[in-house]
Structures are given as C-alpha cells and as structure tokens.
MMTF fields as JSON, N, C-alpha, C and O atoms, coordinates in Angstrom:
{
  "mmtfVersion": "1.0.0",
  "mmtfProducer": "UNKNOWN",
  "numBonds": 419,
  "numAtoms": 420,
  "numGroups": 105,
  "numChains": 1,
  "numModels": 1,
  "chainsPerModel": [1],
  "groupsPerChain": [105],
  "chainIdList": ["A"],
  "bondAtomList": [4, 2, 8, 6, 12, 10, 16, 14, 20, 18, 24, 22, 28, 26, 32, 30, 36, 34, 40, 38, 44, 42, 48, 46, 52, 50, 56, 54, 60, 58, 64, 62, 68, 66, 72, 70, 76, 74, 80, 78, 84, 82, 88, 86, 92, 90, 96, 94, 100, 98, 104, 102, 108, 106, 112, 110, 116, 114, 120, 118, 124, 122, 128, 126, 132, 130, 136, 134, 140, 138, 144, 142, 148, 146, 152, 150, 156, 154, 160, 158, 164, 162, 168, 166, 172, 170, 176, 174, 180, 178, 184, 182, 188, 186, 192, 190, 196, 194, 200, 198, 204, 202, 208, 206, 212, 210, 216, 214, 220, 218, 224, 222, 228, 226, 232, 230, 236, 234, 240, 238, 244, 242, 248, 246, 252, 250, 256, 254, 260, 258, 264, 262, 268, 266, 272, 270, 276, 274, 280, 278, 284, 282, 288, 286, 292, 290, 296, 294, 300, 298, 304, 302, 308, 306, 312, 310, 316, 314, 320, 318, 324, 322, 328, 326, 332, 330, 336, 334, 340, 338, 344, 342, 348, 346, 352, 350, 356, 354, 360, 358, 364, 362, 368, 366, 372, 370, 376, 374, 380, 378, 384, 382, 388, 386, 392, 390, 396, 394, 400, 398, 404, 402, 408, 406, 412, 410, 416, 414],
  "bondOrderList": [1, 1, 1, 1, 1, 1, 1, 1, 1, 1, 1, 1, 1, 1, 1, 1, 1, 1, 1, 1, 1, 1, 1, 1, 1, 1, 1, 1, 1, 1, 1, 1, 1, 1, 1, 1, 1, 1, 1, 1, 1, 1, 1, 1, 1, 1, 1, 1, 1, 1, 1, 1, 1, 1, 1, 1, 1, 1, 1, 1, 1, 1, 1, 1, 1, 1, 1, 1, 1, 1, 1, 1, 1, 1, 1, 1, 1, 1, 1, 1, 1, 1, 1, 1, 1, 1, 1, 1, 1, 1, 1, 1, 1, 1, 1, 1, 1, 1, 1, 1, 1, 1, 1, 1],
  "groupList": [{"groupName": "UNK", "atomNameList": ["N", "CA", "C", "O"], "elementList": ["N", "C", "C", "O"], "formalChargeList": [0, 0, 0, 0], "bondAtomList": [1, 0, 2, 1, 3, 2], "bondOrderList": [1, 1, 2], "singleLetterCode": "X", "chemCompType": "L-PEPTIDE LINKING"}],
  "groupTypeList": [0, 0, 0, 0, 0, 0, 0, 0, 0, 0, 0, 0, 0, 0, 0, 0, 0, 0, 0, 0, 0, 0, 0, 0, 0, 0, 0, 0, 0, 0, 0, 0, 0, 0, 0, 0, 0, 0, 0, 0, 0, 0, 0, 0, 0, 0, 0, 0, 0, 0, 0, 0, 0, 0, 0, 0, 0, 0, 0, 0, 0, 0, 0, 0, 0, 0, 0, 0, 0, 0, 0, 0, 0, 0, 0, 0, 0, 0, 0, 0, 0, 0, 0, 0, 0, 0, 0, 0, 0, 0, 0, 0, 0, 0, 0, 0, 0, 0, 0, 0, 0, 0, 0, 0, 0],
  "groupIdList": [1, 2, 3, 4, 5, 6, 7, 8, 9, 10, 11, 12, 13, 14, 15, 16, 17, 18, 19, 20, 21, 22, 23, 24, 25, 26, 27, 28, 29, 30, 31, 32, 33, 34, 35, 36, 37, 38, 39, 40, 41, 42, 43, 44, 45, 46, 47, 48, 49, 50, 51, 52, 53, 54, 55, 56, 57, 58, 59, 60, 61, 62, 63, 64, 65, 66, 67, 68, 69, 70, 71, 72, 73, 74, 75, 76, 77, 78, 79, 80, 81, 82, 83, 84, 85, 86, 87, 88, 89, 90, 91, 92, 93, 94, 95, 96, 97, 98, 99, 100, 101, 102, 103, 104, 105],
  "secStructList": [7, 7, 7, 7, 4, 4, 4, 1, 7, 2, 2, 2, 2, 6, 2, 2, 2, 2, 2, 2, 2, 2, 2, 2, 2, 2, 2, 2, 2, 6, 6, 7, 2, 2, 2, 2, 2, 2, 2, 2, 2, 2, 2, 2, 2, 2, 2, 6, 6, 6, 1, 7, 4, 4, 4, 1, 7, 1, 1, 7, 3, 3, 3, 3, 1, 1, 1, 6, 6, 7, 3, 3, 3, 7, 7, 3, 3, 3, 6, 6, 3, 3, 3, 3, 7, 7, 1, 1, 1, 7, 7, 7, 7, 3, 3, 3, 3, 4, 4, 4, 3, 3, 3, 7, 7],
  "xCoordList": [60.899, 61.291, 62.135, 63.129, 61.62, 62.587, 64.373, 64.831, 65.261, 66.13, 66.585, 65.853, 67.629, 67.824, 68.671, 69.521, 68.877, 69.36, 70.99, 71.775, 71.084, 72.946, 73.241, 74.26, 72.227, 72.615, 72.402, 72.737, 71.585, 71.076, 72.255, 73.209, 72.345, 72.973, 72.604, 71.482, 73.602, 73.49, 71.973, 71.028, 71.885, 71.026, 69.713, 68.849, 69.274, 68.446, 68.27, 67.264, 68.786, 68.723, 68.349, 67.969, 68.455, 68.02, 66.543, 65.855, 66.394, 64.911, 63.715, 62.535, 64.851, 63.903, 63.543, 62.652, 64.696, 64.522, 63.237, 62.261, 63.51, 62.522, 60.866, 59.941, 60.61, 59.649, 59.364, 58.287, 60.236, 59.487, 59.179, 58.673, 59.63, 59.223, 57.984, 57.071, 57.874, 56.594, 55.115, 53.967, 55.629, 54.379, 54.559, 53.423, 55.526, 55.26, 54.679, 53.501, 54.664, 53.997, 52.569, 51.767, 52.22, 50.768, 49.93, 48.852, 51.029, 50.512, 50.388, 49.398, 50.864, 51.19, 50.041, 49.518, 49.855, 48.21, 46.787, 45.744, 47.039, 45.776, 45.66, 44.792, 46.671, 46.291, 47.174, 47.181, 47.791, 47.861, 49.664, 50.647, 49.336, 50.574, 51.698, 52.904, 51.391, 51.945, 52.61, 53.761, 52.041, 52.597, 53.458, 54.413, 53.125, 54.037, 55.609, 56.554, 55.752, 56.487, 57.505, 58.734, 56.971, 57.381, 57.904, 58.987, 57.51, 58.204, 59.156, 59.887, 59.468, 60.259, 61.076, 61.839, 61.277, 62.11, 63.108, 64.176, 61.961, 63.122, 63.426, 63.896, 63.25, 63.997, 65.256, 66.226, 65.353, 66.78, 67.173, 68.15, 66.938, 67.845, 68.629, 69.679, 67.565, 68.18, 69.474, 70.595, 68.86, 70.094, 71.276, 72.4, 71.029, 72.16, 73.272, 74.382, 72.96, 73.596, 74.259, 74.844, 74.213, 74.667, 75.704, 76.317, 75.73, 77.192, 78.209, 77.912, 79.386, 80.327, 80.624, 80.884, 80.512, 80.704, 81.645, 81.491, 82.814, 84.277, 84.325, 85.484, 83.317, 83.011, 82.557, 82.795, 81.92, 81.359, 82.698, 83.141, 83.22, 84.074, 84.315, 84.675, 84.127, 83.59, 84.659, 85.813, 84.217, 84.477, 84.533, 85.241, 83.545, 83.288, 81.528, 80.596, 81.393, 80.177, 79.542, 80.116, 78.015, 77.255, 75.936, 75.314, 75.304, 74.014, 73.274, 73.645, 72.235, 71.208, 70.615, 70.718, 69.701, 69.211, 67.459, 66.703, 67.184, 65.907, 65.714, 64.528, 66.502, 66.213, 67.476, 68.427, 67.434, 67.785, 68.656, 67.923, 69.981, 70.13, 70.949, 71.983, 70.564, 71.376, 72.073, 71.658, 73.732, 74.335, 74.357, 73.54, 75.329, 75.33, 76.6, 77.131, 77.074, 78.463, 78.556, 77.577, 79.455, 79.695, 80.686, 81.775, 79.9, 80.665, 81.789, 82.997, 80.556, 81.339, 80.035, 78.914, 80.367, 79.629, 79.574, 80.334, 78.561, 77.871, 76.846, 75.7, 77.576, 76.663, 76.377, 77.265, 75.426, 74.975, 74.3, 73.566, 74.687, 74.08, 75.46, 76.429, 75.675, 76.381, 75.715, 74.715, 76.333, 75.942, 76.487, 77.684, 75.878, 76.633, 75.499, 74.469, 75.379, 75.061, 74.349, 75.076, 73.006, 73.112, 73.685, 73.933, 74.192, 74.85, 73.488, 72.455, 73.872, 72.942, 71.642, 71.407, 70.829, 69.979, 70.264, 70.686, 70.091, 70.012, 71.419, 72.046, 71.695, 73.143, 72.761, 73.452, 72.057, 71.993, 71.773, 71.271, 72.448, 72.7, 71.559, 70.455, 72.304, 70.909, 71.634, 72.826, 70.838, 71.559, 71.189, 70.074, 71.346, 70.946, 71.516, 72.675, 70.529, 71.386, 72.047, 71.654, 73.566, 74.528, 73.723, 74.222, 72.722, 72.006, 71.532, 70.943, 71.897, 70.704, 71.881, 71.529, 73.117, 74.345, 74.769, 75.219, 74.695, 75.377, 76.421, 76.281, 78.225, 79.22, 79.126, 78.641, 79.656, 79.393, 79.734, 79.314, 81.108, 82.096, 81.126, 81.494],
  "yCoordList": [27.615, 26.865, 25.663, 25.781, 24.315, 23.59, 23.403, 24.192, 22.5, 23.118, 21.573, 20.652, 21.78, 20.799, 19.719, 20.213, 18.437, 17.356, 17.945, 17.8, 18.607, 18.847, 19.689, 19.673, 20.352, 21.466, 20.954, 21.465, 19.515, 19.111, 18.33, 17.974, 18.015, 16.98, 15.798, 15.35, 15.245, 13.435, 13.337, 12.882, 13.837, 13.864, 14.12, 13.446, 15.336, 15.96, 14.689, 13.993, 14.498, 13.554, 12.046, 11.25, 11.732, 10.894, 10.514, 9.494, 11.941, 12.387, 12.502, 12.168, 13.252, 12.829, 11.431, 10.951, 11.021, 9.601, 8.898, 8.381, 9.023, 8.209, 8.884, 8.107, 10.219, 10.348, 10.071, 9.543, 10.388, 9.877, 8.067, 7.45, 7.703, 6.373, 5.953, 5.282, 6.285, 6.664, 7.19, 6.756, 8.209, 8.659, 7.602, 7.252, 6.878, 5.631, 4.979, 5.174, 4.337, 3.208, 3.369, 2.439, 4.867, 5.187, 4.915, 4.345, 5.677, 5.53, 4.152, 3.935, 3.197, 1.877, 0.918, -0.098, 1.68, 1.384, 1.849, 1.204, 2.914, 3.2, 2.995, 3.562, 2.04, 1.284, 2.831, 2.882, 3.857, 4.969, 5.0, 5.731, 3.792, 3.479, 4.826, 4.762, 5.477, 6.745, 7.43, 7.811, 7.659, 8.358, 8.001, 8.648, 6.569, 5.379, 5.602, 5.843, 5.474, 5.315, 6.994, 6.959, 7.933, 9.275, 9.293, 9.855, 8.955, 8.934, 8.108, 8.467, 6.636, 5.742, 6.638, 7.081, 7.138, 7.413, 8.685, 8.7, 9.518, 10.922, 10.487, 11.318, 9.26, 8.422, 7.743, 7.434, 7.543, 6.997, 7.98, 8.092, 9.382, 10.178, 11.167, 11.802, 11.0, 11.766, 10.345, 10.479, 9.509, 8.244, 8.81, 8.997, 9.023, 9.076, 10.333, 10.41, 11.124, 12.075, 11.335, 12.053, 10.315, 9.889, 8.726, 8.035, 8.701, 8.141, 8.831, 9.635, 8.504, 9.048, 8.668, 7.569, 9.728, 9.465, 8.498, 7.566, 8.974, 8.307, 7.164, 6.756, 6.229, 4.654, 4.047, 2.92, 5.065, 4.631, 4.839, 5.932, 3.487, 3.759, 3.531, 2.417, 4.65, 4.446, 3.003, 2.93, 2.203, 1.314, -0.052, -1.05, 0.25, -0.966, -1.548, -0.746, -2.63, -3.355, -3.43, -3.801, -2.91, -2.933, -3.376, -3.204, -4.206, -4.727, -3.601, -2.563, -3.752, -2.874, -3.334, -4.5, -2.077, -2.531, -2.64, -1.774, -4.095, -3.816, -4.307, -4.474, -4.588, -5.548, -6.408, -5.942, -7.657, -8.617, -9.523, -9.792, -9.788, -10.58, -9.484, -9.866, -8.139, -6.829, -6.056, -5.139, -6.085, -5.457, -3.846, -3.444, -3.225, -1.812, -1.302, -1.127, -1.061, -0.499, 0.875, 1.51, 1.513, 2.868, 3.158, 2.655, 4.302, 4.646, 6.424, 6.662, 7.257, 8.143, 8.839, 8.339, 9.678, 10.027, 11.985, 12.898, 11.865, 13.689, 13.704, 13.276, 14.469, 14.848, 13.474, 12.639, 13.355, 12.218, 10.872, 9.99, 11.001, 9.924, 9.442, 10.146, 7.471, 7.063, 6.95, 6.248, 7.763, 7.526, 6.188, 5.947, 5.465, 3.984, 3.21, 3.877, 2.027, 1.655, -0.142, -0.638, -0.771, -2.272, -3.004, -2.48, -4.482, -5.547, -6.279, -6.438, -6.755, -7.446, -6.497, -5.491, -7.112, -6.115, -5.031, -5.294, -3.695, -2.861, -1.789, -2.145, -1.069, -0.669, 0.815, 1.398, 1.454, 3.051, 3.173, 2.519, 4.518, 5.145, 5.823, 6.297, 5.667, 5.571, 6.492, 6.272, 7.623, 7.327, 6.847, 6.401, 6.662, 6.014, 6.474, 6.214, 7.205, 7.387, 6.776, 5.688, 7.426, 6.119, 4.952, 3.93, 5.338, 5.07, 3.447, 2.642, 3.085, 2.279, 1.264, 0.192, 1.526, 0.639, -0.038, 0.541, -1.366, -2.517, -3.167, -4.001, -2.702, -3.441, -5.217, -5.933, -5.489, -6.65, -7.694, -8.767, -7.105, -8.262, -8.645, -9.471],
  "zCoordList": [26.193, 25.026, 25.443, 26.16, 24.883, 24.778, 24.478, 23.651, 25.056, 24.875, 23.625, 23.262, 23.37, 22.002, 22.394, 23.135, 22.264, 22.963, 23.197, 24.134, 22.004, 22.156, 23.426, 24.116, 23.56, 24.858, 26.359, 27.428, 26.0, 27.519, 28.41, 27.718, 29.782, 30.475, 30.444, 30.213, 30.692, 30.846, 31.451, 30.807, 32.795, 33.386, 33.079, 33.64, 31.953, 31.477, 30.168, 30.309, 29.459, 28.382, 28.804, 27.945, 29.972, 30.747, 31.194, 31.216, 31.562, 31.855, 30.697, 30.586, 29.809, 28.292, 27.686, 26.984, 28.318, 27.108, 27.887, 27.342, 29.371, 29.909, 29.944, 30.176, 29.723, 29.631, 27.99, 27.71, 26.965, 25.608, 25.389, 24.452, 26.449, 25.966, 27.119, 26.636, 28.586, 28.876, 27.951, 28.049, 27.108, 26.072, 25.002, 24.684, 24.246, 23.428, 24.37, 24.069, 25.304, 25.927, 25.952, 25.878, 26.085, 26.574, 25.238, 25.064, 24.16, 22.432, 22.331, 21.631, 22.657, 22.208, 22.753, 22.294, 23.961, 24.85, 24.101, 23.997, 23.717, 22.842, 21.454, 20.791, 20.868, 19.592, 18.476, 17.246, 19.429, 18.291, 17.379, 17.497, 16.508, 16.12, 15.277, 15.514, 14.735, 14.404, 15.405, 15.191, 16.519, 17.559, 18.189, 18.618, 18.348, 19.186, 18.582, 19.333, 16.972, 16.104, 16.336, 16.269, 16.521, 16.615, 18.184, 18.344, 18.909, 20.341, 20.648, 21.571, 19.919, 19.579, 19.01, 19.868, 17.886, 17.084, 18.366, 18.978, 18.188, 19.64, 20.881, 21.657, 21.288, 22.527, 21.604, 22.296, 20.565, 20.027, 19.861, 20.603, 18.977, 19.079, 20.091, 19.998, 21.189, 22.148, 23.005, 23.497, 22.875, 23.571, 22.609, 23.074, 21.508, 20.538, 21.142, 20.614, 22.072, 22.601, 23.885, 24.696, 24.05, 25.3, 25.007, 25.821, 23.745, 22.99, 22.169, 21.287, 22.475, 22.159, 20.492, 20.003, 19.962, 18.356, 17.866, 17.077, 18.596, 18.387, 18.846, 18.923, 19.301, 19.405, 17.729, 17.293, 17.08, 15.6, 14.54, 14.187, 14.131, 13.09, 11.769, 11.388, 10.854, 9.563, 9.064, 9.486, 8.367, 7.262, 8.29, 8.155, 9.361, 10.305, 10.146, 10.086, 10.112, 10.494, 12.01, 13.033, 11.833, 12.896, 12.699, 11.651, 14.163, 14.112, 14.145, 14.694, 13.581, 13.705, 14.829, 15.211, 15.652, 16.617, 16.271, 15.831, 16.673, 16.333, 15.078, 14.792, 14.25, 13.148, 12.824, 12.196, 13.275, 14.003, 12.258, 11.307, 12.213, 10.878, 10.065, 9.517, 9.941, 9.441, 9.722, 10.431, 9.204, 9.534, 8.771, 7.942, 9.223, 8.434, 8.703, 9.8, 7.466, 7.361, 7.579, 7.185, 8.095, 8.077, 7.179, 6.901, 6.706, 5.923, 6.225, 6.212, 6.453, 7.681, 8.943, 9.042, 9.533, 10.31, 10.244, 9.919, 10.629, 10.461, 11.601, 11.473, 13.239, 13.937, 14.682, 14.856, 14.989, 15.758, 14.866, 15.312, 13.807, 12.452, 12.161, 12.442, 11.233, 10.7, 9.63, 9.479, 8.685, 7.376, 6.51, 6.664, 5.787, 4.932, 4.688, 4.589, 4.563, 3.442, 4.469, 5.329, 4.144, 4.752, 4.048, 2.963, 4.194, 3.643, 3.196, 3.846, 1.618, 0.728, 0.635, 1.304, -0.418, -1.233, -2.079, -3.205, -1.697, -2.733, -2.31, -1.312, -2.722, -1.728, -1.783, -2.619, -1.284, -1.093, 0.188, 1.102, -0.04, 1.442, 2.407, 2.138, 3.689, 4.592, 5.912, 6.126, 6.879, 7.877, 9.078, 8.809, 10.085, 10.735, 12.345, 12.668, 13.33, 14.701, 15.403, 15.823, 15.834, 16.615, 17.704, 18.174, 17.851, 19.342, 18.646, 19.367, 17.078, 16.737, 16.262, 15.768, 16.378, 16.284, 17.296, 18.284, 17.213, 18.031, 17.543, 16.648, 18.356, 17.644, 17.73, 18.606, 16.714, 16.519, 16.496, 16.062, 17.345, 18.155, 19.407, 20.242]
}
C-alpha cells in the first residue's frame, strides 16, 4: 500500500513529485488532457508537504501560481490548504494548496 504524503520524507516526497510530473509529461505527450490535469494537481499537493504551513499567513495576500495578475487572500489555513477568498470578481471561498502560493513581496 501506498503510503500518504504526510507520512513520507523529504526525500520520498521528492521522488513522488518527480515521478508524478514525469507521468503528466507523458499524458501531455499523448494529447490525454484529463490525466495530465490529475498528475499536475498530486505533484502540487504532495510539494505542498514540503512547505512549512507557518510561512502561510492568514489575512495576507498571495500570487497564485500559474495564474498570473491574481492574488488570494488568506483567510485561515486547515492541513496543507489556505482557505480565503481571490481579489475582485465574485468573493467565495476557495481552498487552495500552500504549494500554489507565491508571497508577494
């Protein structure tokens, strides 16, 4: 059995990240955009174990990574997610893995 990102080492989470984005690349080669999108996504969350929570501080602004122009406020945090809200548009809550926050100093 697999073991769960929280239980793995730096090292081991390392190994994951780089083989899930090896299998996006291969998906991304055979046109199989769904898959691509699902191996993307568990290479951020497992990075998300390789940051320290207590760098994310609720009622602070952060770039999103990967969509370029949007920030995102925190509002608090649960686990390896900042829960809060983007700036302009519609204002509901979202969460989003630490792995996908860029401070923005």
């Amino acid at each position: 059995m697999d073991k769960k990102y929280s239980q793995m080492t730096q090292a081991e989470l390392r190994q994951e990240i780089a083989n899930l984005k090896e299998k996006a690349r291969k998906a991304e080669q055979l046109g199989i955009v769904n898959e691509f999108a699902v191996y993307e996504r568990k290479a951020k969350m497992a990075q998300a174990y390789l940051i320290d929570p207590k760098t994310i501080v609720p009622g602070e602004l952060y770039k999103i990574e990967g969509d370029p122009g949007v920030y995102f406020k925190v509002d608090y945090l649960k686990g390896r997610f900042a829960w809060g809200h983007r700036l302009g548009g519609e204002r509901f809550e979202e969460a989003l893995p630490i792995s996908m926050l860029e401070a923005v100093k």
